[in-house]
N, C-alpha and C positions, 0 to 999 in steps of 0.2 A: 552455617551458610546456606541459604535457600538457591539451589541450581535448576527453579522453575525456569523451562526456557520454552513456552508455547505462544501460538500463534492463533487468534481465530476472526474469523468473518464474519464483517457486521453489515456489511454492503458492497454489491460487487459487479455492479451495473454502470455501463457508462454512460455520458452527455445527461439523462435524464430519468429520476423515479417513472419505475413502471411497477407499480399493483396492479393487481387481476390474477385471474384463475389461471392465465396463459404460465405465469412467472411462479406461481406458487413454490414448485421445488427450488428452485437455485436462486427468489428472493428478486425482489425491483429496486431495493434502496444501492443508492449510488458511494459510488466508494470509500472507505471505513475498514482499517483493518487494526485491531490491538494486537502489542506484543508484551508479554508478561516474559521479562529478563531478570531473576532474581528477585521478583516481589518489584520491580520498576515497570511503570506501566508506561508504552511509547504509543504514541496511535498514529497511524499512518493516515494521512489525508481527513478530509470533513466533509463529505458528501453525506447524504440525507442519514448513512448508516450509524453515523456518529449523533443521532438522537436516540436510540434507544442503550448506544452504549454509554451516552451518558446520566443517563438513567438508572443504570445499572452499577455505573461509578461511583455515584450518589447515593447509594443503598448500602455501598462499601467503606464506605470513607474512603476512597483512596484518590486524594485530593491535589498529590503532587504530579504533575501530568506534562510529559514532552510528546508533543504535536507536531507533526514533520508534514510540512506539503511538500508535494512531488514537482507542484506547478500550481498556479492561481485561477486556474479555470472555473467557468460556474459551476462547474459539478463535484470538484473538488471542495468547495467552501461552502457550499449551498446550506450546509446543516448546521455548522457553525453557530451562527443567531440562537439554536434552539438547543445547545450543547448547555446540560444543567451548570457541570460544576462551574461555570464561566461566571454561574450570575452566585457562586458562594462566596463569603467574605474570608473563609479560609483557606480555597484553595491558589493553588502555586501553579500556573501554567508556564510553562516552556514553550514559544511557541517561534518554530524555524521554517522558515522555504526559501525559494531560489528570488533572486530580484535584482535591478542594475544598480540600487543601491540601499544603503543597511536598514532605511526605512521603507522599502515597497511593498512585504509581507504589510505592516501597519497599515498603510496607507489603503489596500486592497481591503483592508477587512474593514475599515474606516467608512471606504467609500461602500461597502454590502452592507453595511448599518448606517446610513447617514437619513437625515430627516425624512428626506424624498422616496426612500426605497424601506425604511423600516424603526417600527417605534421605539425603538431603545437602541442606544447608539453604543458603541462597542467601550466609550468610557465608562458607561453607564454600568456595564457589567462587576456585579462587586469584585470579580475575583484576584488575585494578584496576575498581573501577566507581563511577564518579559517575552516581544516580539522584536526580532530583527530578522532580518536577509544574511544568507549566510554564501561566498564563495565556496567553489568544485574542492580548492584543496585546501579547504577547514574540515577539522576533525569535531563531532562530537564525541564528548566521556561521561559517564554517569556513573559514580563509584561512590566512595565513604564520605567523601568529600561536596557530592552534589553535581547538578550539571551543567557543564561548563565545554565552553567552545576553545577551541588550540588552534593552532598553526602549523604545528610540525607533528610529527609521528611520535603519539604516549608512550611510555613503560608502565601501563599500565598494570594494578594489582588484579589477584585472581578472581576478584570480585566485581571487576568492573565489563560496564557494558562499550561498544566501541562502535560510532558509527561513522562512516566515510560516508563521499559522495561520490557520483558518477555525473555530469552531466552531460546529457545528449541532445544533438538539435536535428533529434526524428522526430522532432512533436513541431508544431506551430508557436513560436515565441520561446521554445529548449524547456525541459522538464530533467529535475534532479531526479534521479537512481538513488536508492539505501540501500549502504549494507552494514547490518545491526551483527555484530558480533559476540557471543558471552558463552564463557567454558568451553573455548573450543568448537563454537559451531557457530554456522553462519545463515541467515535470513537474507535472502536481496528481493528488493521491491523496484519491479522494473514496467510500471503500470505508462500508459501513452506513449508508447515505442513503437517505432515502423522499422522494419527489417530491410537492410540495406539489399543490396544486389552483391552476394557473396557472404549476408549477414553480417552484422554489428560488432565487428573483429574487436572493438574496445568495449562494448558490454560483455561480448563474451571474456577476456580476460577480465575484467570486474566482476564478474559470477563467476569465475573460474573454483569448483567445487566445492560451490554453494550448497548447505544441505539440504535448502527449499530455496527455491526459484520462483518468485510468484510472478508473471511476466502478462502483460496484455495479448490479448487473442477475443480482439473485438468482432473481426470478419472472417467468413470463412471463405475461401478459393473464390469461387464462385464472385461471390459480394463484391469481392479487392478489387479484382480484376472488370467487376463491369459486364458478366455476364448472368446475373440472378435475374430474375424476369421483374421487372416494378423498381428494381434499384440502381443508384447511380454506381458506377467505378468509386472506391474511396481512395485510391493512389492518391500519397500524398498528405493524406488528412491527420495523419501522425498514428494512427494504429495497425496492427500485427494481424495476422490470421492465425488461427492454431497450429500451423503448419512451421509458419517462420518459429512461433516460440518453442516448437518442438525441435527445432535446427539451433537453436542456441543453448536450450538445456543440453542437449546431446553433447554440442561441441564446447560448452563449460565442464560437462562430466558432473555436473550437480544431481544431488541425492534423488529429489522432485521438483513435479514441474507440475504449478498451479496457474492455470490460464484463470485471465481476470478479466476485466472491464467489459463484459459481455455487452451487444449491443441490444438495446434498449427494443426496440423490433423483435427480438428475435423469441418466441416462447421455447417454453423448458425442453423440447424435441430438439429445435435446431442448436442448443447449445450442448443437449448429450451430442450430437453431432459432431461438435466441435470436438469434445473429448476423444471419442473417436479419432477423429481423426489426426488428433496430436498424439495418441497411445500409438501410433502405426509408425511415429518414428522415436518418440521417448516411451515408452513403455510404464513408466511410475508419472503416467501425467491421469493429471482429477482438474475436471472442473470445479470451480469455488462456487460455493452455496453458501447461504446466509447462517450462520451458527455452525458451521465446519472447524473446527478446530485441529490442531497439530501441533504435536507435544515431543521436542527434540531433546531434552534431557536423558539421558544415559538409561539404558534399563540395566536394573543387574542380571538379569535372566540369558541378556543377549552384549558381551564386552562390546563397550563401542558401539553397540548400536541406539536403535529408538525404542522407546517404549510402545504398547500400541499405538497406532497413527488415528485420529479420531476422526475420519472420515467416512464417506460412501461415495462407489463410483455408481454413475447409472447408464447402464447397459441399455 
C-alpha cells in the first residue's frame, strides 16, 4: 500500500502573476497546490501554477486527476486553458467546485474558453472530463473503487482518500474550504478567507488539528487596515493577514501553518515579513514558496511523527 501523503507548491500568489526579480524567492504564479495521497494525485485550484504542474503530469503519466476549486475567480482558473493533460485523449479529470447549481463549475470554465475570450474551447480539449458543482455537505472518496461523490458520512477503507468541505462567505460570492484526509492525517486548504472579529469560530472547528493548515495571509496589518502609505484599507475584500491566520492555526491546534495567496504587490521582503509576523503567534508557520513541498507520511525514526518537512523559512 503506498502511504505517500505530501503536499507541494506550484503557485502561491494572489488576484494576479507577478514575474520579476522582486518575486524570485517565493514565485508570481497564482494559486496551484498538488497533493499526492497514496499515488492519487488532487490539485487544489488552477491559477497560472497549474501550467508548469502540468507539464510535469504529462512527463509522468499520471493522467487520472481530481481538480478542486476553492471558488471561480480569475485567478483561480486563469491557467486552466494551458493545463496539458486536459488537451490528452487519455486522461480522466475530476473536476469539482462550489456553484448555485451542478452545472456552474462547467459553465465558468465554458465561458473562460469560449470563441470571444480563447481559441480552443473547453469541448475541444481531448481529455475525459467530469465537471459538476458540488454542495458544503457532500463528501469526496477516492479509494479502490474510484472517485466518487456521497451524501452522507463513508466507512471508508484504509486506503481511501476523504475529502469534506467547509463553506464560507468571508470571500465575495463564498468560497469552499478542503479538507483532504489519508492514513490519519489531515491537509485543510483554507485560501480567500477574511477573519471575523473574534476569528472564524466554524473554520477553526473545520481545521480543528489539522496537520497542515494552508490558510490565506494576503495582507499584512498595516495593508488590512488602511494604513500602508500608497494603499487602499482591504476590509472586506475577502483576504486574512498573517496575523488572523496565525489566530486560527493556534486556536485549531493544527500541526502547521502555511500562509498563502500572497499579494501580488508585495516583493519577497515584505512577505518574509509576513512570516514573521505569523511565527510570533504560531510558531511552526512558513511562508509558501514555489516548489515547497511537505511530506506527512509517518517517519519510522520519529512514532507518529513527520518525516523531514521539505521546506525553508526565510529570516
Amino acid at each position: 500500500m503506498n502511504k505517500d501523503f505530501t503536499v507541494k507548491f506550484w503557485g502561491v500568489r494572489g488576484s494576479y502573476p507577478t514575474p520579476g526579480a522582486s518575486t524570485v524567492q517565493y514565485g508570481g504564479n497564482t494559486a496551484c497546490v498538488e497533493i499526492n495521497a497514496g499515488g492519487r494525485t488532487i490539485i487544489l485550484d488552477a491559477g497560472t501554477g497549474i501550467i508548469p504542474l502540468g507539464r510535469e503530469l504529462a512527463k509522468r503519466h499520471d493522467l487520472e486527476l481530481l481538480i478542486l476549486f476553492s471558488h471561480l475567480h480569475h485567478d483561480h482558473t486563469q491557467g486552466f486553458p494551458f493545463f496539458v493533460p486536459a488537451y490528452m485523449p487519455k486522461a480522466s479529470l475530476h473536476i469539482y467546485g462550489p456553484g448555485g447549481t451542478a452545472e456552474t463549475v462547467k459553465h465558468v470554465l465554458e465561458h473562460n474558453q469560449s470563441s470571444d475570450t480563447f481559441p480552443i474551447s473547453l469541448r475541444d480539449m481531448a481529455s475525459n472530463k467530469e465537471i459538476q458543482s458540488l454542495r458544503e455537505s457532500q463528501i469526496i472518496v477516492w479509494d479502490e473503487d474510484g472517485v466518487r461523490v456521497v451524501d452522507s458520512a463513508p466507512s471508508p477503507g484504509d486506503d481511501a482518500v476523504v475529502i469534506r468541505i467547509h463553506k464560507s462567505h468571508a470571500h465575495p460570492g463564498g468560497v469552499y474550504h478542503y479538507r483532504i484526509t489519508y492514513q490519519g492525517k489531515s491537509i485543510v486548504y483554507a485560501t480567500d478567507t477574511e477573519g471575523y472579529v473574534g476569528m472564524d469560530r466554524k473554520l477553526i472547528q473545520f481545521a480543528r488539528d489539522a496537520d497542515v493548515l494552508i490558510h490565506d495571509a494576503q495582507y499584512s496589518e498595516d495593508h488590512y487596515y488602511g494604513c500602508l502609505a500608497g494603499f487602499p484599507s482591504t476590509q472586506g475584500y475577502g483576504h486574512s493577514t498573517a496575523t488572523m491566520a496565525g489566530q486560527v492555526a493556534a486556536s485549531a491546534e493544527a500541526g502547521k501553518l502555511v500562509l498563502f495567496h500572497h499579494d501580488p504587490s508585495y516583493a519577497d521582503d515584505w512577505v518574509a515579513a509576513q512570516e514573521r509576523a505569523a511565527k510570533n503567534i504560531f510558531p511552526d508557520s512558513c511562508a509558501a514558496f514555489e516548489g515547497m513541498e511537505i511530506d506527512l507520511a509517518p517517519s519510522p525514526a520519529r512514532r507518529g511523527g513527520y518525516k523531514e518537512v521539505q521546506y525553508v523559512t526565510h529570516d
